[in-house]
N, CA, C and O atoms as a CHARMM CRD file, in Angstrom:
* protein
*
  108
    1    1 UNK  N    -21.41700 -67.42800 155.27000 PROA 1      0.00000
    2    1 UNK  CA   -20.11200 -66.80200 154.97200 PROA 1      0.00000
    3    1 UNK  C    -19.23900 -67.81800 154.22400 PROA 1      0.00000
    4    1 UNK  O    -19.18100 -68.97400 154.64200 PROA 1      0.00000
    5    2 UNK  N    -18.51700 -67.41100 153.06800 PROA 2      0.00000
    6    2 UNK  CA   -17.40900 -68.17000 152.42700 PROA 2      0.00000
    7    2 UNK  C    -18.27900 -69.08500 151.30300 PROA 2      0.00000
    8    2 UNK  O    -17.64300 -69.86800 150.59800 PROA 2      0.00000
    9    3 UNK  N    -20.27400 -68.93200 151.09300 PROA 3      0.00000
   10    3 UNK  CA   -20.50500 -69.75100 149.83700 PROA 3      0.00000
   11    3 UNK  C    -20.31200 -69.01300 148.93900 PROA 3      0.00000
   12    3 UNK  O    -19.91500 -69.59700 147.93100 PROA 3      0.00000
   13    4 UNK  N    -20.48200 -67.32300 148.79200 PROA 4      0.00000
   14    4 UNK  CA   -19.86100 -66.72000 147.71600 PROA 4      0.00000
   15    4 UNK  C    -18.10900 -67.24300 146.88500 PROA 4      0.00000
   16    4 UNK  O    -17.73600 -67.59900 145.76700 PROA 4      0.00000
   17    5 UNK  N    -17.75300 -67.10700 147.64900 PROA 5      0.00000
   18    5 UNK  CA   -15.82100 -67.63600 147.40400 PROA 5      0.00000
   19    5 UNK  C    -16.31100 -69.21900 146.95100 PROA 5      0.00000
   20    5 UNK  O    -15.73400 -69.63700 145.94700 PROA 5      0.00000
   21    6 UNK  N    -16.92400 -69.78700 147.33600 PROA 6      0.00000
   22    6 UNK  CA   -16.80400 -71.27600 147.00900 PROA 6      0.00000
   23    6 UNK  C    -17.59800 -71.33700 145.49100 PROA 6      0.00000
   24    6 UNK  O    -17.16300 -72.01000 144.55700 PROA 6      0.00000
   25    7 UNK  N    -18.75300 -70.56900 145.42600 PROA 7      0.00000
   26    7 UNK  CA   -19.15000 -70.70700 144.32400 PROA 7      0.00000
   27    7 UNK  C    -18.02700 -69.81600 143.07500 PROA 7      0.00000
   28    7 UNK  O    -18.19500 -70.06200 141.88100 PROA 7      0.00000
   29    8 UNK  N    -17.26200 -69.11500 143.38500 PROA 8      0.00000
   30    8 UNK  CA   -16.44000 -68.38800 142.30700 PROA 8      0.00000
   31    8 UNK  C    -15.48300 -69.88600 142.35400 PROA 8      0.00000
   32    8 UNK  O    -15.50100 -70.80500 141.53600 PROA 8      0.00000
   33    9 UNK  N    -14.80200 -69.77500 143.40100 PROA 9      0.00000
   34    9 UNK  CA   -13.73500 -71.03500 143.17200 PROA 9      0.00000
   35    9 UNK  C    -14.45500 -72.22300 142.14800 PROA 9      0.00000
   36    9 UNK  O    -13.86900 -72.69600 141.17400 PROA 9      0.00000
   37   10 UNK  N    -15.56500 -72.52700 142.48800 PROA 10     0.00000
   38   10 UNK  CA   -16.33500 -73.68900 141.21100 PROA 10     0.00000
   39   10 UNK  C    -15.99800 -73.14000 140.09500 PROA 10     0.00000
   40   10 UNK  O    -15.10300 -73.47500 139.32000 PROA 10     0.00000
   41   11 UNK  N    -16.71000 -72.31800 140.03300 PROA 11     0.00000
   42   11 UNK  CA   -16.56000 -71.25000 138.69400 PROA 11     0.00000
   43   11 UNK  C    -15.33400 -71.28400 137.67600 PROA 11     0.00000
   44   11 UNK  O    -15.21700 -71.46900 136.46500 PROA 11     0.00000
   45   12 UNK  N    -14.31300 -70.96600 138.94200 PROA 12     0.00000
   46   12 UNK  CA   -13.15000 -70.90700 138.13900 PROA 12     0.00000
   47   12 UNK  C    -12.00600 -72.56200 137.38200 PROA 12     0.00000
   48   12 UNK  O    -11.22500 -72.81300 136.46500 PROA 12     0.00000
   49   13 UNK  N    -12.81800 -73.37900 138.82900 PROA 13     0.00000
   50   13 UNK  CA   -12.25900 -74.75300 138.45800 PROA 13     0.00000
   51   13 UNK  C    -13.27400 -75.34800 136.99200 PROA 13     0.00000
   52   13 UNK  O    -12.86500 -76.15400 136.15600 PROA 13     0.00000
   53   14 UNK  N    -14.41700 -74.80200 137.00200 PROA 14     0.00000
   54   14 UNK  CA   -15.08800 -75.06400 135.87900 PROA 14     0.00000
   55   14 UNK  C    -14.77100 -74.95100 134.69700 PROA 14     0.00000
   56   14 UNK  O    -14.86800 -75.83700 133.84700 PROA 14     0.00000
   57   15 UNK  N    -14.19600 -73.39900 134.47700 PROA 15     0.00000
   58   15 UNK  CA   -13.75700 -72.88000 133.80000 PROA 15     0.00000
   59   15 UNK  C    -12.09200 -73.68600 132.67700 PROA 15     0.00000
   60   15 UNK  O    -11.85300 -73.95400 131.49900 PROA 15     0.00000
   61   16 UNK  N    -11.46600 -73.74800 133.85600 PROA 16     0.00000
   62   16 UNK  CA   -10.17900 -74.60200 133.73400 PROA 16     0.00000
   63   16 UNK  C    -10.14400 -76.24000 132.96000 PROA 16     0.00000
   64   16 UNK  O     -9.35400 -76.77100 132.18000 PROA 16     0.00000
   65   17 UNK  N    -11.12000 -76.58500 133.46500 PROA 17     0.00000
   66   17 UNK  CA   -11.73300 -77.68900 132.90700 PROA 17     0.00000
   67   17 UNK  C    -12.19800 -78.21900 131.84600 PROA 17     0.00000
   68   17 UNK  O    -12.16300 -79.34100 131.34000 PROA 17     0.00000
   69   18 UNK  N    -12.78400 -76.90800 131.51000 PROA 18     0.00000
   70   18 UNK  CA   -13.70100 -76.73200 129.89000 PROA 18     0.00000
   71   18 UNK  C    -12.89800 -76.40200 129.02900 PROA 18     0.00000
   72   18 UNK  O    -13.13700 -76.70400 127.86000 PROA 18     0.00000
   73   19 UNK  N    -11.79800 -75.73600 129.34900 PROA 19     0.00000
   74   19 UNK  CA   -10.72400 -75.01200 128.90600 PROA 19     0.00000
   75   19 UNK  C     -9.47200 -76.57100 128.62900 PROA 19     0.00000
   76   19 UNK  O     -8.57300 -76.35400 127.81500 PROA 19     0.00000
   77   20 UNK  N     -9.50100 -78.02600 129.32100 PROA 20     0.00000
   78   20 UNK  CA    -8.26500 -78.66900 129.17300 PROA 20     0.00000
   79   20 UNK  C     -9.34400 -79.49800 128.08800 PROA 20     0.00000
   80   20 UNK  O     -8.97200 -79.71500 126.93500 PROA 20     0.00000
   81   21 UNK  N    -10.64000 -79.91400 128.54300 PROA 21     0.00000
   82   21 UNK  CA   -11.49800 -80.65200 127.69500 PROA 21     0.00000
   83   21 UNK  C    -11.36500 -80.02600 126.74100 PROA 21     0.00000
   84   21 UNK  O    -11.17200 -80.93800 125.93700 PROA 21     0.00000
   85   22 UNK  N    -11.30000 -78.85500 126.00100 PROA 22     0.00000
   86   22 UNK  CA   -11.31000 -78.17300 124.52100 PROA 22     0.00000
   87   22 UNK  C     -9.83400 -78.30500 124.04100 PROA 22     0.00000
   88   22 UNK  O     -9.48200 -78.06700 122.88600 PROA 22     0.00000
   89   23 UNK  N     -9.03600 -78.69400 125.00900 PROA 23     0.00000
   90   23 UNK  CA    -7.69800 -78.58300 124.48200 PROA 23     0.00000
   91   23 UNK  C     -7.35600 -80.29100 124.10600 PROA 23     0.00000
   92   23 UNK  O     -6.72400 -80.63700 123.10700 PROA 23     0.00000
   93   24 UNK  N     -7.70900 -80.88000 124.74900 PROA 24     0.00000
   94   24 UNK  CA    -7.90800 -81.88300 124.49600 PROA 24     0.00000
   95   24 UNK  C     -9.06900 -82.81400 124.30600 PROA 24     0.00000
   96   24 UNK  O     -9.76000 -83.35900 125.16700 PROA 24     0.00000
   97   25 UNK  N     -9.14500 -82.88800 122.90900 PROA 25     0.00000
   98   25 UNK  CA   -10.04100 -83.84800 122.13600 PROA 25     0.00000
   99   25 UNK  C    -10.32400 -85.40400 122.85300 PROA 25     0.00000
  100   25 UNK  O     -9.57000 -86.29400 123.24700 PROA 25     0.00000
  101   26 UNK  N    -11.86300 -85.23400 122.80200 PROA 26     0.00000
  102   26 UNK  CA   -11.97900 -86.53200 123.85800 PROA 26     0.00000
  103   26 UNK  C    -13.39800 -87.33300 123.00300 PROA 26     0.00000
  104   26 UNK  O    -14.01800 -88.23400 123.56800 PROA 26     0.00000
  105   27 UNK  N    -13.72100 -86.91100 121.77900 PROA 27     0.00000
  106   27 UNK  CA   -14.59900 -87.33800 120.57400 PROA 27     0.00000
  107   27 UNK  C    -13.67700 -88.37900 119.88200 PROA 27     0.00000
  108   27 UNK  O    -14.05000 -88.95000 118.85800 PROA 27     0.00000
């Protein structure tokens, strides 16, 4: 119980992430 929710929560922190790395240039 609760690895479904944990794997979306990854998901979404993943998401956020990929999303500040593209916003900010790190090449």
């Amino acid at each position: 119980i609760g690895g479904g929710s944990l794997r979306i929560y990854k998901r979404e922190v993943q998401e956020k992430v990929l999303q500040v790395i593209g916003i900010t240039p790190q090449q």
